[in-house]
DSSP file (Angstrom, degrees, kcal/mol; ACC not computed):
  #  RESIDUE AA STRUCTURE BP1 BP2  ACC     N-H-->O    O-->H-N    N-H-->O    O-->H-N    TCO  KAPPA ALPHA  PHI   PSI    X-CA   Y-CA   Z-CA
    1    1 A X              0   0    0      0, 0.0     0, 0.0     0, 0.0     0, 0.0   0.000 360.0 360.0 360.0 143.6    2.1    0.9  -23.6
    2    2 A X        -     0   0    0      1,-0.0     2,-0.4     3,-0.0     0, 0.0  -0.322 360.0-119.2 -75.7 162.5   -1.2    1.2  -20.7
    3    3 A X        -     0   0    0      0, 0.0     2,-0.2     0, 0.0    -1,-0.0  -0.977  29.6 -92.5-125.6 145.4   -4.1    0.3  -22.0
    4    4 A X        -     0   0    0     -2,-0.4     2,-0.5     1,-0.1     0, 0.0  -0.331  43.3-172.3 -47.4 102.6   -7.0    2.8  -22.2
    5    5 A X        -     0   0    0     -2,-0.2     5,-0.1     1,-0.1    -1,-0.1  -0.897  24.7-105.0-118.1 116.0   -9.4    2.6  -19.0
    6    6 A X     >  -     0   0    0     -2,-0.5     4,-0.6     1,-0.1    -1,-0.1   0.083  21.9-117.7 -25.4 158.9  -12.8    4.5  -18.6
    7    7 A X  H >> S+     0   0    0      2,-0.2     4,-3.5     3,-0.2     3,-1.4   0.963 112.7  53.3 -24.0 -86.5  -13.4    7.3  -16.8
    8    8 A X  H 3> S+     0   0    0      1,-0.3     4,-0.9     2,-0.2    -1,-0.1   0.721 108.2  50.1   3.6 -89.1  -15.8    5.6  -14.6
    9    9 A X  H 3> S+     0   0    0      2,-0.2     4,-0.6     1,-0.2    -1,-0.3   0.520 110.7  47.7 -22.9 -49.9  -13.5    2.7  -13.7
   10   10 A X  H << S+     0   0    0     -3,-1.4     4,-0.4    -4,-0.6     3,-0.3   0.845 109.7  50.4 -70.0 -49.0  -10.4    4.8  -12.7
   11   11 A X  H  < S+     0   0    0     -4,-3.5    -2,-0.2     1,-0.2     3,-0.2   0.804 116.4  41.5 -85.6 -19.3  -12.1    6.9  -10.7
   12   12 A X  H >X S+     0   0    0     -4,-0.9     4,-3.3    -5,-0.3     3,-0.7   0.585  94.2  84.1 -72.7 -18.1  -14.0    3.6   -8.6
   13   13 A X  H 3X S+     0   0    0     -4,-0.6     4,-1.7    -3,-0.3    -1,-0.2   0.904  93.4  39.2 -70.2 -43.5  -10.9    1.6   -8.5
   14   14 A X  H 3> S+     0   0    0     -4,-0.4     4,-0.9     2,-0.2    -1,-0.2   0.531 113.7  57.5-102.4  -8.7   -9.5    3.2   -5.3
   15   15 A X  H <> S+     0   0    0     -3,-0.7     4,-2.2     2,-0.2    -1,-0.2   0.815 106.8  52.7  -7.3 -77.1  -13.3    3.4   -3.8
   16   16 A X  H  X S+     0   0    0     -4,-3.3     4,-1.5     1,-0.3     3,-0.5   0.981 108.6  53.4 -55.1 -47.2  -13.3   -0.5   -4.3
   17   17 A X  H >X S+     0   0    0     -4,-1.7     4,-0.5     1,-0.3     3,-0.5   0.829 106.2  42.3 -31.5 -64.5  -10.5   -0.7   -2.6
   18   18 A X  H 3X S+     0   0    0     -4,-0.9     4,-1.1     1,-0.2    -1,-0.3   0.526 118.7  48.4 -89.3  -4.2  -11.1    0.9    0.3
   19   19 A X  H 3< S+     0   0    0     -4,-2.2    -2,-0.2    -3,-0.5    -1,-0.2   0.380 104.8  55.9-112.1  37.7  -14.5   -0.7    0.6
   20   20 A X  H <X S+     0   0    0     -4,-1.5     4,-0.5    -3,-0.5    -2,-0.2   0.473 109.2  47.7-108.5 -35.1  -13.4   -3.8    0.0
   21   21 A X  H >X S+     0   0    0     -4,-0.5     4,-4.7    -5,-0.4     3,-0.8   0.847 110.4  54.2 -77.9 -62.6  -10.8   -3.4    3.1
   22   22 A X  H 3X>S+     0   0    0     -4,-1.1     4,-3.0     1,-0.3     5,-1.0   0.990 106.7  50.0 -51.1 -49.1  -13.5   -2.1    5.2
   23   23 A X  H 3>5S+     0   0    0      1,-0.2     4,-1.0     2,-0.2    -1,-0.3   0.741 112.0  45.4 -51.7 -33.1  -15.5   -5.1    4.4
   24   24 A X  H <X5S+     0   0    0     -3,-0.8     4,-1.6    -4,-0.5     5,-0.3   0.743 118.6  49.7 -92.4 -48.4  -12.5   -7.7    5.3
   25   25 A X  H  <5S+     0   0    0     -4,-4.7     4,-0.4    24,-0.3    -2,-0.2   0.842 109.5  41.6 -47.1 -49.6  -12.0   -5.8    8.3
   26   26 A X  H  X5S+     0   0    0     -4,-3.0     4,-3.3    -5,-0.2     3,-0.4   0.843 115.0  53.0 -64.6 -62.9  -15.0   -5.4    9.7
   27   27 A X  H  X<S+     0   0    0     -5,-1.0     4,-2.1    -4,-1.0    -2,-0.2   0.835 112.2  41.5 -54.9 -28.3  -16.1   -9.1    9.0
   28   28 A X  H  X S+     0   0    0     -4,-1.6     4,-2.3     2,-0.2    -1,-0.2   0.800 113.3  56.6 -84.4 -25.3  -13.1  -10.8   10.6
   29   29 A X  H  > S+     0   0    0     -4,-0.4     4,-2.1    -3,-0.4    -1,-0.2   0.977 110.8  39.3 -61.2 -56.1  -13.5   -8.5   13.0
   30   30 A X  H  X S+     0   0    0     -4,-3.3     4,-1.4     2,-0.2     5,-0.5   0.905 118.8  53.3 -50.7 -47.5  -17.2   -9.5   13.8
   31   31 A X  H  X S+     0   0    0     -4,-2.1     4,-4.0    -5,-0.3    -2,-0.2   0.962 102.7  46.2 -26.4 -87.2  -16.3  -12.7   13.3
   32   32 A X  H  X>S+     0   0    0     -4,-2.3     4,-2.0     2,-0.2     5,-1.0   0.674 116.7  51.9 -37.3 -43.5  -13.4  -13.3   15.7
   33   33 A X  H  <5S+     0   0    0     -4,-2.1    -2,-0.2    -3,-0.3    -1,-0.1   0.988 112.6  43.1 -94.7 -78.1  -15.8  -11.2   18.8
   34   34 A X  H  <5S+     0   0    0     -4,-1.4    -2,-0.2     1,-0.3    -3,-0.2   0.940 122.7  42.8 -60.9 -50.4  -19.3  -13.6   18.3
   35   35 A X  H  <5S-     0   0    0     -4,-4.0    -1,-0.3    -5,-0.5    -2,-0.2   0.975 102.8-136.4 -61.6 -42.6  -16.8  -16.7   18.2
   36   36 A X  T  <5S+     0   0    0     -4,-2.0     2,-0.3     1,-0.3    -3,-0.2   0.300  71.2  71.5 126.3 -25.5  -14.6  -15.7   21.0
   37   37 A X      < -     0   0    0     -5,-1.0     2,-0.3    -6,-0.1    -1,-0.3  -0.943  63.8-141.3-171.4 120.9  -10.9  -16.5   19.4
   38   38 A X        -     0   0    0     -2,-0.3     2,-0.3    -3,-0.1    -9,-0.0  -0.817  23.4-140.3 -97.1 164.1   -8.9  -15.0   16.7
   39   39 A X     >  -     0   0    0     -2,-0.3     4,-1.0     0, 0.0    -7,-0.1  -0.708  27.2-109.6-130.0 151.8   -7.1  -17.0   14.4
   40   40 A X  H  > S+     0   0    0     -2,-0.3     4,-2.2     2,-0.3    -2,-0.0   0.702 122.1  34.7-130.7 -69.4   -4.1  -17.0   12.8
   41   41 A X  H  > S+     0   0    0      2,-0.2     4,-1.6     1,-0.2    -1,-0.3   0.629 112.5  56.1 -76.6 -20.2   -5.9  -16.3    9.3
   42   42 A X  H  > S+     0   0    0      2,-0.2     4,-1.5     3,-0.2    -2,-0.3   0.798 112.1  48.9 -80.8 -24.8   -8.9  -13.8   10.7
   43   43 A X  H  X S+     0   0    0     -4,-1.0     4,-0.8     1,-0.2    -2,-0.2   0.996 115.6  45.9 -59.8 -50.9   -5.6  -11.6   12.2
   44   44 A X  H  X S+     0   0    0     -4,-2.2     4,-2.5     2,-0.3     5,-0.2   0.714 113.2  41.9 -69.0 -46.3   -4.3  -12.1    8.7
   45   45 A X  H  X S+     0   0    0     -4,-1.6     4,-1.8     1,-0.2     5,-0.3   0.990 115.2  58.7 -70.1 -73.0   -7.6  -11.1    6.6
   46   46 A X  H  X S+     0   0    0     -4,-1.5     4,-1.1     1,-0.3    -2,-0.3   0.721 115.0  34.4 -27.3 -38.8   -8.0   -8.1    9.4
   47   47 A X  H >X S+     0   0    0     -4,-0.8     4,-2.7     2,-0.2     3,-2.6   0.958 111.8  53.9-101.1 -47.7   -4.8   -6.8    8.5
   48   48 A X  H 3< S+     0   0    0     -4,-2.5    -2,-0.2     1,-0.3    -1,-0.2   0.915 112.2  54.5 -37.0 -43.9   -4.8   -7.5    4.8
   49   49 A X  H >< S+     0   0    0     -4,-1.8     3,-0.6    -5,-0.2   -24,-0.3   0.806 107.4  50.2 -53.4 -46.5   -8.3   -5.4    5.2
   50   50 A X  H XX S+     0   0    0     -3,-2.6     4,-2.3    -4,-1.1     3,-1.0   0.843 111.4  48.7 -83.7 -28.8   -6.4   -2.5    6.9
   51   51 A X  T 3< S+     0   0    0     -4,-2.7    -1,-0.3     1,-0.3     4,-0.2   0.073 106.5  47.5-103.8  32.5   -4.1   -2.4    4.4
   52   52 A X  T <4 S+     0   0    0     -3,-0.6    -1,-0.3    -5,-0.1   -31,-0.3   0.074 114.6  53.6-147.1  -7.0   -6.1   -2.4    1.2
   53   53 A X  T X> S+     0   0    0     -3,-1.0     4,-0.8    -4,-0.2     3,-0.5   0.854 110.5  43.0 -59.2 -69.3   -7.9    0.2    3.0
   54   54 A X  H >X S+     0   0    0     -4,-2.3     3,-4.5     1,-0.3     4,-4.5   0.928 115.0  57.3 -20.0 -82.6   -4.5    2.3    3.7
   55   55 A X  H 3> S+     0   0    0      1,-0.3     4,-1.2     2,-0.2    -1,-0.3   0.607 106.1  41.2 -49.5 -31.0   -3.6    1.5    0.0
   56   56 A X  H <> S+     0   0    0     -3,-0.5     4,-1.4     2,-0.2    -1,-0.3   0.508 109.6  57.7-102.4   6.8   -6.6    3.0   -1.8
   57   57 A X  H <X S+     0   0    0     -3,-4.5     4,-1.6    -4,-0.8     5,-0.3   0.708 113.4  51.4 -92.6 -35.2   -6.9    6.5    0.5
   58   58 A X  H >< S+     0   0    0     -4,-4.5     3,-1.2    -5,-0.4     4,-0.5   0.933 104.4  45.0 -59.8 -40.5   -3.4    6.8   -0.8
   59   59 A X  H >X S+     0   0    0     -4,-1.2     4,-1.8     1,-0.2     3,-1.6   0.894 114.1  52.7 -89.6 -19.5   -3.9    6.4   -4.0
   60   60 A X  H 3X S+     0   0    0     -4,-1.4     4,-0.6     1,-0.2    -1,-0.2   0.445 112.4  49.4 -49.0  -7.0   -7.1    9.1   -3.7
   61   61 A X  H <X S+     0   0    0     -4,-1.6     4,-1.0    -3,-1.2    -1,-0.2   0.499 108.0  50.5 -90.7 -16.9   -4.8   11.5   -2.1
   62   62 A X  H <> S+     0   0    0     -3,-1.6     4,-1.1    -4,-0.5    -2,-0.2   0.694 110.9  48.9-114.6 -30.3   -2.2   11.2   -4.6
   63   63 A X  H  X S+     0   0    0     -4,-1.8     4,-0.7    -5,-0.2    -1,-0.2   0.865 109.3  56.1 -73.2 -37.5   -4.6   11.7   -7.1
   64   64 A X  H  X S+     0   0    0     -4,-0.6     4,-0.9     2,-0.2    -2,-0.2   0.730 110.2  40.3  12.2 -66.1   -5.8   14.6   -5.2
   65   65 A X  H  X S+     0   0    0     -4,-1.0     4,-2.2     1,-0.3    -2,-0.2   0.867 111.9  58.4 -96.5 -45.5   -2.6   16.5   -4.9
   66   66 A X  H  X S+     0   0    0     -4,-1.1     4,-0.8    -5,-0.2    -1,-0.3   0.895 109.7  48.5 -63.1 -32.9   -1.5   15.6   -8.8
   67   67 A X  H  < S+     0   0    0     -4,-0.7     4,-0.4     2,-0.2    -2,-0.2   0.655 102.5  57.5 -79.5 -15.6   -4.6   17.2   -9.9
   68   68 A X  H >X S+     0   0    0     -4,-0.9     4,-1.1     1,-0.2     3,-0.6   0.955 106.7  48.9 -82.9 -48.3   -4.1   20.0   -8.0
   69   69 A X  H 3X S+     0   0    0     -4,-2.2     4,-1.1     1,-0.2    -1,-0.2   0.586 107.7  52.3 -57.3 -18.0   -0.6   20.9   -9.6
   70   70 A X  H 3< S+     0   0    0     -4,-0.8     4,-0.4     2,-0.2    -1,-0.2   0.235 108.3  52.8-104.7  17.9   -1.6   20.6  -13.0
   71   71 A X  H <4 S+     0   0    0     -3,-0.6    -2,-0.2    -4,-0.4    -3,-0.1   0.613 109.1  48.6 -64.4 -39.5   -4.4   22.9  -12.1
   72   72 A X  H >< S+     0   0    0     -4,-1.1     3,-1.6     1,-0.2    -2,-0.2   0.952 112.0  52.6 -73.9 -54.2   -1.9   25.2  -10.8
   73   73 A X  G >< S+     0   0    0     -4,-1.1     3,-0.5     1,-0.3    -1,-0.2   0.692 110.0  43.4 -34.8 -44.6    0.2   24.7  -14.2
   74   74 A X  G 3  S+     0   0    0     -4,-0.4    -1,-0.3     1,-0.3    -2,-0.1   0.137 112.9  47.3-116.1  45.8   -2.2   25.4  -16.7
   75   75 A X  G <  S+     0   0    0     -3,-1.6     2,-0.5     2,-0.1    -1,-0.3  -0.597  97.8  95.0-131.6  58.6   -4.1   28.8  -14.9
   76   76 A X  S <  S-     0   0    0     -3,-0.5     2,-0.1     0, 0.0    -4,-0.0  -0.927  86.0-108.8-120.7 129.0    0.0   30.1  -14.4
   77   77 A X              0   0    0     -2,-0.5    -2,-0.1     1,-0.1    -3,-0.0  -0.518 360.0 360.0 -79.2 155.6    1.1   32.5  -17.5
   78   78 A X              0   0    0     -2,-0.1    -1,-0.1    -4,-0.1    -4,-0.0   0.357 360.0 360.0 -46.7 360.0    3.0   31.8  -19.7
């Protein structure tokens, strides 16, 4: 069974996500330029970064587009 999750919470999780991504992105990015040299593990965090970006516009789109069909569902008569 799921377990019950605020409002609040649900609707920030995909948020965090994606600024949580920006943030790993950005920084390795900054990083890597004032040292000079990527590494192995700043490519790694960079991409891990894009993709936890990626991952939370999807799931705000997808939430998007489900709300928008069961909008459509309950203003349709019966």
């Amino acid at each position: 069974m799921k377990s019950w999750t605020r409002d609040s919470i649900y609707g920030a999780r995909p948020w965090v996500l994606i600024g949580v991504g920006v943030g790993l992105a950005l920084g390795m990015m900054l990083w890597s330029l004032s040292e000079g040299l990527w590494t192995l593990w700043r490519s790694l965090l960079c991409l891990g970064g894009t993709a936890l970006c990626i991952v939370g516009g999807a799931i705000l789109q997808m939430r998007l587009d489900y709300r928008a069909r069961s909008k459509l569902r309950r203003e349709a008569p019966p």
